[in-house]
C-alpha positions in Angstrom: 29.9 -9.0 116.3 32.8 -11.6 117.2 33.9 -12.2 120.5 37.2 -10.7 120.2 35.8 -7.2 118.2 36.0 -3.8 120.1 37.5 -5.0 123.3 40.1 -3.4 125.2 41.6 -6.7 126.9 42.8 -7.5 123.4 45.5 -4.9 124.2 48.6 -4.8 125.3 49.0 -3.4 128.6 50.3 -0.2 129.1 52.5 -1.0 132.1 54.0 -3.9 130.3 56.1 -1.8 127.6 58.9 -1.0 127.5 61.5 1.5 125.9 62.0 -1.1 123.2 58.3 -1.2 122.3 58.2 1.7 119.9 55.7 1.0 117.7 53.3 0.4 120.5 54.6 3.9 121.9 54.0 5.9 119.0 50.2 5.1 119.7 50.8 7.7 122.8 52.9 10.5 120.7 51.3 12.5 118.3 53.3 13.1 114.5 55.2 16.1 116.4 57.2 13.5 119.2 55.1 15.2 121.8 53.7 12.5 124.7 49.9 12.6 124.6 47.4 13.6 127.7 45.7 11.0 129.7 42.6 13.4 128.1 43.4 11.8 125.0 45.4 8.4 125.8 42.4 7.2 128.5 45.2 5.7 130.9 45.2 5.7 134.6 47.5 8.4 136.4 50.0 5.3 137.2 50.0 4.1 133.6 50.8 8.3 132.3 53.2 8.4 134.6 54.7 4.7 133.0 54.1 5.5 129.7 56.1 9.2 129.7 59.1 7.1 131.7 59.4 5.0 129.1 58.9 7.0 126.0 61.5 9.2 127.3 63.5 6.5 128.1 63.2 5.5 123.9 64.3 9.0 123.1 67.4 9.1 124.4 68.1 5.5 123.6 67.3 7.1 120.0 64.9 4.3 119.6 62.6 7.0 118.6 62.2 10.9 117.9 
């Protein structure tokens, strides 16, 4: 196994994106446009809350659906 293979630091930050990020967003949005839960997403309570900002943000930039 590599060094780099099946480690989370590899990505991006959650807090880091923003609104212009979409294809990094559509990893938390299912095919429907809804936001996933932090059930499914794994994120902290502070990053949910960033993440949903954000995406909604996108939406009504119509950046994305």
């Amino acid at each position: 196994m590599s060094e780099n293979e099946g480690t989370e630091s590899n990505a991006k930050n959650p807090t880091d994106l923003t609104f212009r990020d979409t294809e990094e967003l559509t990893r938390f949005v299912t095919d429907t446009g809804k936001i996933l839960p932090r059930k499914y997403t794994g994120l902290t309570s502070k990053q949910q809350r960033h993440i949903s900002r954000v995406i909604k943000q996108s939406r009504s930039m119509l950046l994305m659906k």
